[in-house]
Predicted model as a PDB file, atoms N, CA, C, CB and O in Angstrom, pLDDT in the B-factor column:
MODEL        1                                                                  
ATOM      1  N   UNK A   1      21.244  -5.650  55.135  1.00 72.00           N  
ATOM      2  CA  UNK A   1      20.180  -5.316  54.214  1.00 72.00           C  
ATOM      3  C   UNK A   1      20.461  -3.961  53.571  1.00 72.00           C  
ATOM      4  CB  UNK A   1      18.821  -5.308  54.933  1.00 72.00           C  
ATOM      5  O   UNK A   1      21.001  -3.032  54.171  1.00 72.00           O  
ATOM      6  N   UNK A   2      19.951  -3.911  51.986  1.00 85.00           N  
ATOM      7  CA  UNK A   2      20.525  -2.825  51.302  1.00 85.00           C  
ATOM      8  C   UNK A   2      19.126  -1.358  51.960  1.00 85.00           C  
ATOM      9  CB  UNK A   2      20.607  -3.340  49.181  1.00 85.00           C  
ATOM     10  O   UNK A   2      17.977  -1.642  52.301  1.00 85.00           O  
ATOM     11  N   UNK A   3      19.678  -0.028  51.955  1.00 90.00           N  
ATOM     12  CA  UNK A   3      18.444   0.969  52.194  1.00 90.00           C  
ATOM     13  C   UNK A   3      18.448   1.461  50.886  1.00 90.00           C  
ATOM     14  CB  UNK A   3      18.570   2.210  53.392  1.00 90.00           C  
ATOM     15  O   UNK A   3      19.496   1.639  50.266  1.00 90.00           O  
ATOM     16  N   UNK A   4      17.274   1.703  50.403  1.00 93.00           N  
ATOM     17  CA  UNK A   4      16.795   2.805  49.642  1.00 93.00           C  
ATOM     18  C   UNK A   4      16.199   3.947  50.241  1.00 93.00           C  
ATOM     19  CB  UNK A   4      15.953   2.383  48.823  1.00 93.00           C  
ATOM     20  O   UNK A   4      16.196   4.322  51.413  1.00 93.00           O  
ATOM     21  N   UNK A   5      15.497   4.620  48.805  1.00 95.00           N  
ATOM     22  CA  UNK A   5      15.233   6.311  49.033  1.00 95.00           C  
ATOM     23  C   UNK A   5      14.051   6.471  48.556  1.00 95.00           C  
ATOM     24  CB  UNK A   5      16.213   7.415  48.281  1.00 95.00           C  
ATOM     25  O   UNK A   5      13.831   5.896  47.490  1.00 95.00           O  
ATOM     26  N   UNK A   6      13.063   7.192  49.103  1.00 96.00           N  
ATOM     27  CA  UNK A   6      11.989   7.394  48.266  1.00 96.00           C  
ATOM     28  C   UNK A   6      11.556   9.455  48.792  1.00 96.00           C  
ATOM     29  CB  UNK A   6      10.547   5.854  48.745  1.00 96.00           C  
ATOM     30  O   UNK A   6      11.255  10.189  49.734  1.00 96.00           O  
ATOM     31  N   UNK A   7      11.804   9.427  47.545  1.00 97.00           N  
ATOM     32  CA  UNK A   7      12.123  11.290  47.383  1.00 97.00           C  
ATOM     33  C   UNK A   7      10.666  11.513  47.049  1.00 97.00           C  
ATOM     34  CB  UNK A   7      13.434  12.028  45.847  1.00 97.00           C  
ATOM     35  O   UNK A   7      10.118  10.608  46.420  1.00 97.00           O  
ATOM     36  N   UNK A   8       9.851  12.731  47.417  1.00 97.00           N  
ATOM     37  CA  UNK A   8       8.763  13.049  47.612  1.00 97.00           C  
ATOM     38  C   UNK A   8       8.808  14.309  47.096  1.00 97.00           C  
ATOM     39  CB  UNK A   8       8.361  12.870  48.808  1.00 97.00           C  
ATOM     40  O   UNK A   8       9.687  14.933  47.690  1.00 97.00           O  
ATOM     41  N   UNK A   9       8.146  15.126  46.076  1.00 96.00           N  
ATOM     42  CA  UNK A   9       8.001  16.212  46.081  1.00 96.00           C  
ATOM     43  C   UNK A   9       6.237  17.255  46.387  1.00 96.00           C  
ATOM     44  CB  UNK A   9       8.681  16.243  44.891  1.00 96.00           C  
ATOM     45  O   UNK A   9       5.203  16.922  45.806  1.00 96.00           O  
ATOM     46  N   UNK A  10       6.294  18.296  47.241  1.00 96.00           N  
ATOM     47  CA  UNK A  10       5.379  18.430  47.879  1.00 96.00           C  
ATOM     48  C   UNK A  10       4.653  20.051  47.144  1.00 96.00           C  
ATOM     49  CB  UNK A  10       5.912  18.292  49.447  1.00 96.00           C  
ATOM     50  O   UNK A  10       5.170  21.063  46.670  1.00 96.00           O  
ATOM     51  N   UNK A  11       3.540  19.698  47.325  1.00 94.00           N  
ATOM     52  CA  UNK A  11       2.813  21.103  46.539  1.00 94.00           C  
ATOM     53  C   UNK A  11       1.526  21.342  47.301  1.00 94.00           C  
ATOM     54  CB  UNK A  11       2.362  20.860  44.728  1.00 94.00           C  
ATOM     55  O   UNK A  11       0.618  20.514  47.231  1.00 94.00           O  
ATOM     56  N   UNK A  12       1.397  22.604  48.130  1.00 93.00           N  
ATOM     57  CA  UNK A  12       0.583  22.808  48.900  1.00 93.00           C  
ATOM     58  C   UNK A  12      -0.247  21.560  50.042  1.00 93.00           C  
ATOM     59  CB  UNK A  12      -0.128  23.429  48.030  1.00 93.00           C  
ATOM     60  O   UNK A  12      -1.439  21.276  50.156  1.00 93.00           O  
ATOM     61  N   UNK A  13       0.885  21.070  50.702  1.00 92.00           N  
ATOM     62  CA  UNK A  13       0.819  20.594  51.611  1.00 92.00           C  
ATOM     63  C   UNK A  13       0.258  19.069  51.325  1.00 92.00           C  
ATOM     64  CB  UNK A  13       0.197  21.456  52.379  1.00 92.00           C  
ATOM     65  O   UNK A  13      -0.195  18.359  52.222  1.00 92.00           O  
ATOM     66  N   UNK A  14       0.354  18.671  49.942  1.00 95.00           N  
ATOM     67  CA  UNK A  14      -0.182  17.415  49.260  1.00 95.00           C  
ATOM     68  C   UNK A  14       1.099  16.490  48.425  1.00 95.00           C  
ATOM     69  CB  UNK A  14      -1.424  17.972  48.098  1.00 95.00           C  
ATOM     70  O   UNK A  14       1.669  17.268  47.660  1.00 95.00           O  
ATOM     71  N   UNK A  15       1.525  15.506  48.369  1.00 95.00           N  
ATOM     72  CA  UNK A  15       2.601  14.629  47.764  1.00 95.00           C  
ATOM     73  C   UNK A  15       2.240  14.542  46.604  1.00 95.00           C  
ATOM     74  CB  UNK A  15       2.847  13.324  48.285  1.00 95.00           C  
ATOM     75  O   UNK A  15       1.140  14.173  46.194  1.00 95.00           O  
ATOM     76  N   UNK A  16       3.684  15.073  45.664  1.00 94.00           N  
ATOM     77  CA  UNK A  16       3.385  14.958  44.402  1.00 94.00           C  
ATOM     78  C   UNK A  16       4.110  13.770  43.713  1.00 94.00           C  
ATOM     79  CB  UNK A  16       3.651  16.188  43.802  1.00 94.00           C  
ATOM     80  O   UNK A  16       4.032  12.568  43.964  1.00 94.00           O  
ATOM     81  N   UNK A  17       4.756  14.358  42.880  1.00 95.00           N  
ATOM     82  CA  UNK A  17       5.806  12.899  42.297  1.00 95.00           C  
ATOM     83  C   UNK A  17       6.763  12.307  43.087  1.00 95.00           C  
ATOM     84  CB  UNK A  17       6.756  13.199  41.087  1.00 95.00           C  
ATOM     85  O   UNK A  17       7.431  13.252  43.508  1.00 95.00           O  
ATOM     86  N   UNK A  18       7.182  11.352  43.499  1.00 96.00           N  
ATOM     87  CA  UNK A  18       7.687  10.072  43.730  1.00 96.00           C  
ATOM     88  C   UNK A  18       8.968   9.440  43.077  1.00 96.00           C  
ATOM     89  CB  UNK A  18       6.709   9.323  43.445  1.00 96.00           C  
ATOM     90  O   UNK A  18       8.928   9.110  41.891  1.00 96.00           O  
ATOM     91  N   UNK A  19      10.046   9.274  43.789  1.00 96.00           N  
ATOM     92  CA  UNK A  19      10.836   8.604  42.986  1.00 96.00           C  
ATOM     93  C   UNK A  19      11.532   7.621  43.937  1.00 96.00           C  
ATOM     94  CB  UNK A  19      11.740   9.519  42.196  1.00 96.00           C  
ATOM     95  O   UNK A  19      11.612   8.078  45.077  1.00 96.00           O  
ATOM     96  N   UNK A  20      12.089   6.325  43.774  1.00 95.00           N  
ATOM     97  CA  UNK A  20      13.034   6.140  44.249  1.00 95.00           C  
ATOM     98  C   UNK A  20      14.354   5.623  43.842  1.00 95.00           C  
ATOM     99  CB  UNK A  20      12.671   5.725  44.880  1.00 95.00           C  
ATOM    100  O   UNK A  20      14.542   5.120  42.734  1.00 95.00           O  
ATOM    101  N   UNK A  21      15.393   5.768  44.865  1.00 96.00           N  
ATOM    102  CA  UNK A  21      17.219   6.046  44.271  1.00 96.00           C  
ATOM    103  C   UNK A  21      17.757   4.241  45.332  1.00 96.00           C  
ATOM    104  CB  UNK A  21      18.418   8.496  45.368  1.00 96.00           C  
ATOM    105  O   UNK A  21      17.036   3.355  45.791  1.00 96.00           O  
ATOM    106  N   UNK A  22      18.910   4.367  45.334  1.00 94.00           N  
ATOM    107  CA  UNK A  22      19.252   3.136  45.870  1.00 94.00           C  
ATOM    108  C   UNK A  22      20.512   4.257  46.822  1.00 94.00           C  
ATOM    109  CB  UNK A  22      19.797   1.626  44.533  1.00 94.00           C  
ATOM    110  O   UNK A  22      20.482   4.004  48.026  1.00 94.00           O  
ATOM    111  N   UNK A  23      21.250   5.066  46.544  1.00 94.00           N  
ATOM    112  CA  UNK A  23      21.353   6.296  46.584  1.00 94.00           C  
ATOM    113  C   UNK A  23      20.771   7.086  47.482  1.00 94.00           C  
ATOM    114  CB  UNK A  23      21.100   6.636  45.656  1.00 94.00           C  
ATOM    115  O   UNK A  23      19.571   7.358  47.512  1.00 94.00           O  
ATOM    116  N   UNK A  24      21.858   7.580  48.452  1.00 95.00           N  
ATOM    117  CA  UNK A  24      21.070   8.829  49.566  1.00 95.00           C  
ATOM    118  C   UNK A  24      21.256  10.547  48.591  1.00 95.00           C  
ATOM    119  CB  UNK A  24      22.348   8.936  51.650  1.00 95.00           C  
ATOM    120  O   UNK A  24      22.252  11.140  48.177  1.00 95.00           O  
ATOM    121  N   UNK A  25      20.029  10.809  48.545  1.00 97.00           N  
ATOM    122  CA  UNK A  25      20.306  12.093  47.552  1.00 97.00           C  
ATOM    123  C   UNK A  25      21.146  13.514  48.273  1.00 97.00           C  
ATOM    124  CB  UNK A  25      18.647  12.656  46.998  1.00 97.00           C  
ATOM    125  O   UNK A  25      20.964  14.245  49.247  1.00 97.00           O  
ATOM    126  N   UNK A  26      21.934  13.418  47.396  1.00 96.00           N  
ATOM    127  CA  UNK A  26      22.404  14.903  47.630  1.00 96.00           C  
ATOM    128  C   UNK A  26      21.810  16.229  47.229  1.00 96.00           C  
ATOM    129  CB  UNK A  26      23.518  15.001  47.102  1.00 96.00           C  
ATOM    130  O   UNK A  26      21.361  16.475  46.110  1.00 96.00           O  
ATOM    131  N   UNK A  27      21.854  17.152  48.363  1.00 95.00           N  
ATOM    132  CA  UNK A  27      21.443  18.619  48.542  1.00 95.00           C  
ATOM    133  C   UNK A  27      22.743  19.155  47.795  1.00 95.00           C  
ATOM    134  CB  UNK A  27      21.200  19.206  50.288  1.00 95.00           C  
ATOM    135  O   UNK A  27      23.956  18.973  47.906  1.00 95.00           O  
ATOM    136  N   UNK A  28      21.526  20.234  46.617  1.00 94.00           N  
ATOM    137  CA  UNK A  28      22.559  20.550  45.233  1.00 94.00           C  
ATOM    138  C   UNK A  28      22.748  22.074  46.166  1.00 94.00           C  
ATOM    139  CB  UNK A  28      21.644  20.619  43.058  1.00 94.00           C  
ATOM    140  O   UNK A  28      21.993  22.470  47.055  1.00 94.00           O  
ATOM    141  N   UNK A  29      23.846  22.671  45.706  1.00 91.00           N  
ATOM    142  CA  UNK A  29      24.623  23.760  46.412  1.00 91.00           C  
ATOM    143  C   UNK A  29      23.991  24.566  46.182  1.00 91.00           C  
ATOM    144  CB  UNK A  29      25.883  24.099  46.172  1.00 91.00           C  
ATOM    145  O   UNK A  29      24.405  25.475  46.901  1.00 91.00           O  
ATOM    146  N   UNK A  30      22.951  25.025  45.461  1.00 87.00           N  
ATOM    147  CA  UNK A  30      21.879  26.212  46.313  1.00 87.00           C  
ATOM    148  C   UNK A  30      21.379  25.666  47.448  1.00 87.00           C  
ATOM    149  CB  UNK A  30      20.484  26.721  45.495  1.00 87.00           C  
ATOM    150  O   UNK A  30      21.268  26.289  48.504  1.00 87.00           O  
ATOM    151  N   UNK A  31      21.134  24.762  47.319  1.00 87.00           N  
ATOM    152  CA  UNK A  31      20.165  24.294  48.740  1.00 87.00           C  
ATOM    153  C   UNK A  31      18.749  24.595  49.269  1.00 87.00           C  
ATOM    154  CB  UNK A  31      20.774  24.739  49.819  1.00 87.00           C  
ATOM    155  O   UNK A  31      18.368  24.933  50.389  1.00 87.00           O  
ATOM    156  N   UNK A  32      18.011  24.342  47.984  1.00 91.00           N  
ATOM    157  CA  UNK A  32      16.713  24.322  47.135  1.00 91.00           C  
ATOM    158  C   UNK A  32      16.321  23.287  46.511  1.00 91.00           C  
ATOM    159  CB  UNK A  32      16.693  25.148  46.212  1.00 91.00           C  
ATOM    160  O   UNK A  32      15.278  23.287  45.858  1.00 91.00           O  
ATOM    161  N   UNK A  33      17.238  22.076  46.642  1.00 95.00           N  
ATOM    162  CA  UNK A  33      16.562  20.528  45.976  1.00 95.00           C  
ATOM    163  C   UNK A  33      17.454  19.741  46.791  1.00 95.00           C  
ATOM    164  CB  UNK A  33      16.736  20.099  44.044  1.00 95.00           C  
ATOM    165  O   UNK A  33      18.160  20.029  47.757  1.00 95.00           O  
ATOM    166  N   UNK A  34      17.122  18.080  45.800  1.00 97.00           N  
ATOM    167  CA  UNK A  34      18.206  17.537  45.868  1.00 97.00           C  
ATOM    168  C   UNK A  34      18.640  16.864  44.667  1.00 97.00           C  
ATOM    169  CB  UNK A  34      18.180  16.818  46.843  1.00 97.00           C  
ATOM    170  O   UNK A  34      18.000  17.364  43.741  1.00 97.00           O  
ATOM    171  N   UNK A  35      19.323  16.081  44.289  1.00 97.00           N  
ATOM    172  CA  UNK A  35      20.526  15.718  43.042  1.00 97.00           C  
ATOM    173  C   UNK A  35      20.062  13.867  43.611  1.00 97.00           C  
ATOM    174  CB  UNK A  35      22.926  16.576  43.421  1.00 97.00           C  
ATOM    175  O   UNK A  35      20.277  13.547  44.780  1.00 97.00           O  
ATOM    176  N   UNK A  36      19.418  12.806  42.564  1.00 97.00           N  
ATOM    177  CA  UNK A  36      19.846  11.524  42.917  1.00 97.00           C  
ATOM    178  C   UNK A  36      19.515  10.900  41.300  1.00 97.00           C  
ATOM    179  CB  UNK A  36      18.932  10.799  44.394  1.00 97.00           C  
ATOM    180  O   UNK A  36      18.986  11.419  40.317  1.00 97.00           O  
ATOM    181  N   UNK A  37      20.110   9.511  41.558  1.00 97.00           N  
ATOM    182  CA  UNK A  37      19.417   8.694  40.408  1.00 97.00           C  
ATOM    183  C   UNK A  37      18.723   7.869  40.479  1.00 97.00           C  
ATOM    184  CB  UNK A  37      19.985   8.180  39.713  1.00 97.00           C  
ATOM    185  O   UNK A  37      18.920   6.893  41.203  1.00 97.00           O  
ATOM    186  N   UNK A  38      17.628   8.046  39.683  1.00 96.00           N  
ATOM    187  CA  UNK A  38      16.229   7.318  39.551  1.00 96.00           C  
ATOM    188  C   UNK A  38      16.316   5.769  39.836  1.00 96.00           C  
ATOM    189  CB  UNK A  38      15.628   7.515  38.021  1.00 96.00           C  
ATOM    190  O   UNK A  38      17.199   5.310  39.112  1.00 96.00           O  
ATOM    191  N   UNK A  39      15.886   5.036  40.416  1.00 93.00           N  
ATOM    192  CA  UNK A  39      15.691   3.182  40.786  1.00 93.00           C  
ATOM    193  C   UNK A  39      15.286   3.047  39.089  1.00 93.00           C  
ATOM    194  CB  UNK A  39      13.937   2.482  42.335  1.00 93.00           C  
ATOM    195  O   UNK A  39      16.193   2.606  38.384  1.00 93.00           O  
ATOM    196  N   UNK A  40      14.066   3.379  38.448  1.00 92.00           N  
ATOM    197  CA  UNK A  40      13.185   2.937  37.882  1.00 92.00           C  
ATOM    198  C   UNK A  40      14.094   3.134  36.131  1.00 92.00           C  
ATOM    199  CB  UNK A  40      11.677   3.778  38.374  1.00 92.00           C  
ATOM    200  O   UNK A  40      13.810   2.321  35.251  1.00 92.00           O  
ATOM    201  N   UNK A  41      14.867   3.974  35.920  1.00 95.00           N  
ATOM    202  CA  UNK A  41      15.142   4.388  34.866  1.00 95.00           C  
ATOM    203  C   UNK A  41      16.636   5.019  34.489  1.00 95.00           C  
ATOM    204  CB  UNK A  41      14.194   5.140  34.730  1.00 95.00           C  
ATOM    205  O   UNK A  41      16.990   5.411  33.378  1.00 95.00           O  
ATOM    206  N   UNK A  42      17.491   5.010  35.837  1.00 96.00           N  
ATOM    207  CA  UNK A  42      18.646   5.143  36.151  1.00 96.00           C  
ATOM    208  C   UNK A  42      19.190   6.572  35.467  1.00 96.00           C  
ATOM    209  CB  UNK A  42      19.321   3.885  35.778  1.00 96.00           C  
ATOM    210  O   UNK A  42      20.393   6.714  35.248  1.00 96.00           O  
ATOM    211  N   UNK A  43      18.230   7.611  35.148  1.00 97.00           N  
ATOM    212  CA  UNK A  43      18.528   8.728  34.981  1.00 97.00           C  
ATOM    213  C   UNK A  43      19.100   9.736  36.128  1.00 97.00           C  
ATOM    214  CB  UNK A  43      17.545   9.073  34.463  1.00 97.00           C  
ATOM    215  O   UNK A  43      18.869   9.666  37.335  1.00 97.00           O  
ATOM    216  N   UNK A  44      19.634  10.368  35.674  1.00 97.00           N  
ATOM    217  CA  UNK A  44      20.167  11.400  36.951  1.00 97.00           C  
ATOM    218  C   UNK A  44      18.627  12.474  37.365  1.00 97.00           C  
ATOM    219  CB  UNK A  44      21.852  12.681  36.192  1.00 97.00           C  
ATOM    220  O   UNK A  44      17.987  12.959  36.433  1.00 97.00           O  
ATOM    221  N   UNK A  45      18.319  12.654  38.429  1.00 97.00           N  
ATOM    222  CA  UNK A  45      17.072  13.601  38.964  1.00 97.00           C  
ATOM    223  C   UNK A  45      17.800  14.727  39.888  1.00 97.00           C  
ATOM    224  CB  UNK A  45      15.811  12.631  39.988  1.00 97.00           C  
ATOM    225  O   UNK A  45      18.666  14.776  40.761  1.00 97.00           O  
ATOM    226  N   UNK A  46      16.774  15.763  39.046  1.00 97.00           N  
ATOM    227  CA  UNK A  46      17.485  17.304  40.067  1.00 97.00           C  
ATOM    228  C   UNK A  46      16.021  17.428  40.522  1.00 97.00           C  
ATOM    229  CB  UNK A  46      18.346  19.171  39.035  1.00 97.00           C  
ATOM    230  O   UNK A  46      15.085  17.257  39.742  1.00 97.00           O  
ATOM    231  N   UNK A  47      15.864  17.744  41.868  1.00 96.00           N  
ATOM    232  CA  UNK A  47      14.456  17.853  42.319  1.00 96.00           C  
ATOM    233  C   UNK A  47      14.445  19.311  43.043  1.00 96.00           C  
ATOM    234  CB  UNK A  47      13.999  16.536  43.378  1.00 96.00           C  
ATOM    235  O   UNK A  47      15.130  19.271  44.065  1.00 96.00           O  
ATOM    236  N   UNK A  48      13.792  20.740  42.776  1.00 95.00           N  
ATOM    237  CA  UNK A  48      13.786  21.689  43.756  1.00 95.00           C  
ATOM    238  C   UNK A  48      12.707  22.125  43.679  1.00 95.00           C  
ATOM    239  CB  UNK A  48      14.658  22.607  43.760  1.00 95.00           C  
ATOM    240  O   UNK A  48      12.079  22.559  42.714  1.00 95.00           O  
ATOM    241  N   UNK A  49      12.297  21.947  45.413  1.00 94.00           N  
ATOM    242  CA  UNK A  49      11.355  22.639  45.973  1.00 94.00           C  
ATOM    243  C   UNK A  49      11.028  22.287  47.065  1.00 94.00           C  
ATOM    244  CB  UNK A  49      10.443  22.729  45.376  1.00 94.00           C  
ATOM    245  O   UNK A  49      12.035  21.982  47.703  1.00 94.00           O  
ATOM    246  N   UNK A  50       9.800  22.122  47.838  1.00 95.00           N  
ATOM    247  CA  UNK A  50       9.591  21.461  48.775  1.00 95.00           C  
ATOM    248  C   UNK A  50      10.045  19.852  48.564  1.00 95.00           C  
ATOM    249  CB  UNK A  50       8.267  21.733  49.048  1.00 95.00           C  
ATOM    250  O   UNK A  50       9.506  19.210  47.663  1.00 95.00           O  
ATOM    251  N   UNK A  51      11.062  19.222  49.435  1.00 95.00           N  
ATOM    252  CA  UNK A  51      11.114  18.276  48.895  1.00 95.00           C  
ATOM    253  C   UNK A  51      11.357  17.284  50.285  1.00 95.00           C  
ATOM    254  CB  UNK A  51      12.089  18.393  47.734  1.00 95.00           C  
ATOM    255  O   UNK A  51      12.176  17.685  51.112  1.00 95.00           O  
ATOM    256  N   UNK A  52      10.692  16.085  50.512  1.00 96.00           N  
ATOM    257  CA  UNK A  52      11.016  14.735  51.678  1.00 96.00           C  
ATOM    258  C   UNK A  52      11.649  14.045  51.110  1.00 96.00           C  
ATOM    259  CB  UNK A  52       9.943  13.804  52.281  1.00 96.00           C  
ATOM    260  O   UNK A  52      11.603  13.903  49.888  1.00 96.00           O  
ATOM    261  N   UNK A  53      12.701  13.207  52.210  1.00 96.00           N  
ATOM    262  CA  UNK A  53      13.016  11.814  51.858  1.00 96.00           C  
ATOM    263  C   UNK A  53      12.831  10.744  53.006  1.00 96.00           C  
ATOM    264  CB  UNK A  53      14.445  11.773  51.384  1.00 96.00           C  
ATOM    265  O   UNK A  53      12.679  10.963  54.208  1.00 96.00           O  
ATOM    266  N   UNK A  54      12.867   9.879  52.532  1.00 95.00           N  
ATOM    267  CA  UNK A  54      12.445   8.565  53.528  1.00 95.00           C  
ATOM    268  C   UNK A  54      12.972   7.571  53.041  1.00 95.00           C  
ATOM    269  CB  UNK A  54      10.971   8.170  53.711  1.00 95.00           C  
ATOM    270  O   UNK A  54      12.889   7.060  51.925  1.00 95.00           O  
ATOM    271  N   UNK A  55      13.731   7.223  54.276  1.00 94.00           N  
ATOM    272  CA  UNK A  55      14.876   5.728  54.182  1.00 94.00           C  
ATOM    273  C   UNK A  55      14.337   4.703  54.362  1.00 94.00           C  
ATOM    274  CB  UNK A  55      16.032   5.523  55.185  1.00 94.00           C  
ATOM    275  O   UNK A  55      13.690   4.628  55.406  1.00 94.00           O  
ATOM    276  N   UNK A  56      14.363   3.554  53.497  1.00 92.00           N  
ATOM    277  CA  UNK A  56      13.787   2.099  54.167  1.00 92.00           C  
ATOM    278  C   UNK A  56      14.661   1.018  53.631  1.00 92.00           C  
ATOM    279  CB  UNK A  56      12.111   1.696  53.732  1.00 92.00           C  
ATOM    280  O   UNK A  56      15.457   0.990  52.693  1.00 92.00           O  
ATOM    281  N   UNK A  57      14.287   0.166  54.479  1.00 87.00           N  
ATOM    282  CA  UNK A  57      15.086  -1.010  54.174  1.00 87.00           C  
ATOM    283  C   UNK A  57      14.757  -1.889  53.017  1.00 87.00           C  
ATOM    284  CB  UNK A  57      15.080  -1.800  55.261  1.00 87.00           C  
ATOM    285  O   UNK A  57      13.664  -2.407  52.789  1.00 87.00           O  
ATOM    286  N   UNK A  58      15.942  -1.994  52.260  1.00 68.00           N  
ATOM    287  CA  UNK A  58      15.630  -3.030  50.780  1.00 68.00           C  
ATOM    288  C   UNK A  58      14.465  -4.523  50.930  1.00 68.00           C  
ATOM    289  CB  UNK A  58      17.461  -3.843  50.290  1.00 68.00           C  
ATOM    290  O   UNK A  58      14.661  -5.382  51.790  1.00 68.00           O  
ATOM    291  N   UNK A  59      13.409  -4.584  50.036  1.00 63.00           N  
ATOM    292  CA  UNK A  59      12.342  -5.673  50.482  1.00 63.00           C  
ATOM    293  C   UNK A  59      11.216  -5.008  51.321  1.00 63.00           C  
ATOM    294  CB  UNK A  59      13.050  -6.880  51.409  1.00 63.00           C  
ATOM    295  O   UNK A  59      10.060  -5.382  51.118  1.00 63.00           O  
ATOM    296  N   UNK A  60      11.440  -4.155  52.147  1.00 57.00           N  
ATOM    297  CA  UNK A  60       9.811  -3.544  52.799  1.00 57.00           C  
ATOM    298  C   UNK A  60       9.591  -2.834  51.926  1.00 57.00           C  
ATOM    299  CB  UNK A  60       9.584  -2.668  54.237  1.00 57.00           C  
ATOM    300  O   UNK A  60      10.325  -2.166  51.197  1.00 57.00           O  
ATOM    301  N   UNK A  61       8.233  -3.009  52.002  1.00 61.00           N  
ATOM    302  CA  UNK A  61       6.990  -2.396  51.323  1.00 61.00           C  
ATOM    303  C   UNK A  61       7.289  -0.954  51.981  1.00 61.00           C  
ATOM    304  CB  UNK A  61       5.316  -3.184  51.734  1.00 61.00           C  
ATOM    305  O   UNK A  61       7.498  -1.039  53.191  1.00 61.00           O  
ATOM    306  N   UNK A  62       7.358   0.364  51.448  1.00 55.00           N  
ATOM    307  CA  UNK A  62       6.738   1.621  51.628  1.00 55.00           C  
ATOM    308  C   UNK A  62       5.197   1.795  52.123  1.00 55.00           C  
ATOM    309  CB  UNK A  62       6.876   2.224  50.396  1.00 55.00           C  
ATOM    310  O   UNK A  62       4.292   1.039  51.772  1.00 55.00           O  
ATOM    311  N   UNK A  63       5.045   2.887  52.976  1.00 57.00           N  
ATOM    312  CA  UNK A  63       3.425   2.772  52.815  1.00 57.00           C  
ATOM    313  C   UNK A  63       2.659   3.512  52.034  1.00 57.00           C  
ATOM    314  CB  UNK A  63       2.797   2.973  53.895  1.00 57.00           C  
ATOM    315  O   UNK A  63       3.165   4.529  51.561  1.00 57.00           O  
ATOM    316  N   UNK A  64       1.536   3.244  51.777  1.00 54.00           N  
ATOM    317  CA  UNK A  64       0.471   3.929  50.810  1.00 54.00           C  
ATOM    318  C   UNK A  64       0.506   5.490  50.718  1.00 54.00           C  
ATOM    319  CB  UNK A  64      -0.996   3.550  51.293  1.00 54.00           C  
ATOM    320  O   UNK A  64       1.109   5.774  51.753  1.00 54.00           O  
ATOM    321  N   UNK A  65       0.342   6.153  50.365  1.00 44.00           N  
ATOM    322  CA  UNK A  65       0.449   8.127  49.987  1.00 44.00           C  
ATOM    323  C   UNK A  65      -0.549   8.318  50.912  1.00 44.00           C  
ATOM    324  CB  UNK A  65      -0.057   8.982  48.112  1.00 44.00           C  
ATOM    325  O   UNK A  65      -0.508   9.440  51.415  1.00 44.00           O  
ATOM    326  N   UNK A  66      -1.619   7.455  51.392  1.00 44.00           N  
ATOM    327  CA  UNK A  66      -2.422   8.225  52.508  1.00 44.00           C  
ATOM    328  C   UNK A  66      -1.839   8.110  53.879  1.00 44.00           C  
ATOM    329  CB  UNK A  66      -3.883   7.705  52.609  1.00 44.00           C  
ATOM    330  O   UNK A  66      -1.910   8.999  54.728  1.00 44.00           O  
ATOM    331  N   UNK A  67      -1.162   6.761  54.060  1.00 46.00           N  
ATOM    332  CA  UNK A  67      -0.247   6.662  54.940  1.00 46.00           C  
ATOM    333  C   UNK A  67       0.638   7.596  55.590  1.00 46.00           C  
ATOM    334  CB  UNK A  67       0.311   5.994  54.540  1.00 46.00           C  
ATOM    335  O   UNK A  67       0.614   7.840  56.796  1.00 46.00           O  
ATOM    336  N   UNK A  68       1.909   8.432  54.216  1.00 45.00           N  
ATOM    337  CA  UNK A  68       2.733   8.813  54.743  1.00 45.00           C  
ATOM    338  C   UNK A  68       2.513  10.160  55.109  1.00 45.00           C  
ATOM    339  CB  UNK A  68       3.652   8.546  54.148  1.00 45.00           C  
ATOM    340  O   UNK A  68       1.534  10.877  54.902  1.00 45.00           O  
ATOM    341  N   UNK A  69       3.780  10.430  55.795  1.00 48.00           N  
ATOM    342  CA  UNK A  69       4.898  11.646  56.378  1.00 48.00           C  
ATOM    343  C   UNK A  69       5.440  11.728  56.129  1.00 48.00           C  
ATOM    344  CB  UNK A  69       5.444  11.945  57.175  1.00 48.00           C  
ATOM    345  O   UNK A  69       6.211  10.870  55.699  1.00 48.00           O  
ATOM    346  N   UNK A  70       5.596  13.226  56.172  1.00 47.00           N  
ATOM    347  CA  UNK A  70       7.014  13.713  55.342  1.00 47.00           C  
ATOM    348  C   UNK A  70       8.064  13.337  56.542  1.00 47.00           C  
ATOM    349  CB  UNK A  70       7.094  15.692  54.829  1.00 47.00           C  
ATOM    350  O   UNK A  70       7.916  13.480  57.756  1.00 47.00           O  
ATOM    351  N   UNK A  71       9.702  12.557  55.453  1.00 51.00           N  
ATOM    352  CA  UNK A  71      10.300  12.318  55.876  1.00 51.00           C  
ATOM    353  C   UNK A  71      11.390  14.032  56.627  1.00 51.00           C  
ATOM    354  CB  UNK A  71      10.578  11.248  54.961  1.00 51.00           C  
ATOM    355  O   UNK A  71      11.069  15.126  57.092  1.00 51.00           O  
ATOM    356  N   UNK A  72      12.308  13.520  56.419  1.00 47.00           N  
ATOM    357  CA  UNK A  72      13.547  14.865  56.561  1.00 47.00           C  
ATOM    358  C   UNK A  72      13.406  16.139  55.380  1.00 47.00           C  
ATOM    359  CB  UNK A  72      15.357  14.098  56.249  1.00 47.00           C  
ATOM    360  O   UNK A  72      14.065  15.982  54.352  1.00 47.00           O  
ATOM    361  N   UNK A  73      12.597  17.342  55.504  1.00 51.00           N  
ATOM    362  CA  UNK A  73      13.013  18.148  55.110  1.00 51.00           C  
ATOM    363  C   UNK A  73      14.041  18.967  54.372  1.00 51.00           C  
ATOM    364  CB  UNK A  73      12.852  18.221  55.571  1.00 51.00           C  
ATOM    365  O   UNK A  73      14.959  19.364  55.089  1.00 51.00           O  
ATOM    366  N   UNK A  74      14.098  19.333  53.016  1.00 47.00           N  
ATOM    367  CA  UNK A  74      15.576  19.790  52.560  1.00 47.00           C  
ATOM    368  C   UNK A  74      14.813  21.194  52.835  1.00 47.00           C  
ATOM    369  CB  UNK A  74      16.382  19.325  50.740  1.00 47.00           C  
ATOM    370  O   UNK A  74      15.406  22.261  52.674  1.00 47.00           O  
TER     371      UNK A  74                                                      
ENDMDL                                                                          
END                                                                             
């Protein structure tokens, strides 16, 4: 089964925008974001700041924004 990515960006302790990559994102060499490309629009995304990711398996449902946790920390 294929994994995806669903990148989270965080602003006072609340989930902001959302993306997901097919793609494990890379931590850009400051090491203040990360670097992936968008599922939805296949643009390249630079993301810095507080930022989660969370791996799941291709076909499961993600859960709802009240649901989650932050995944792995950059």
């Amino acid at each position: 089964m294929q994994r995806y990515y669903v990148v989270t960006i965080w602003s006072e302790g609340r989930p902001g925008k959302k993306w997901k990559t097919m793609e494990e994102p890379e931590v850009i060499p400051e090491g203040t974001g990360v670097f992936f490309r968008d599922m939805g629009t296949r643009l390249p995304v630079k993301v810095i700041g507080n930022v989660s990711i969370e791996e799941y398996e291709h076909g499961l449902d993600y859960p709802d924004a009240e649901e989650e946790e932050p995944g792995k920390e950059v």
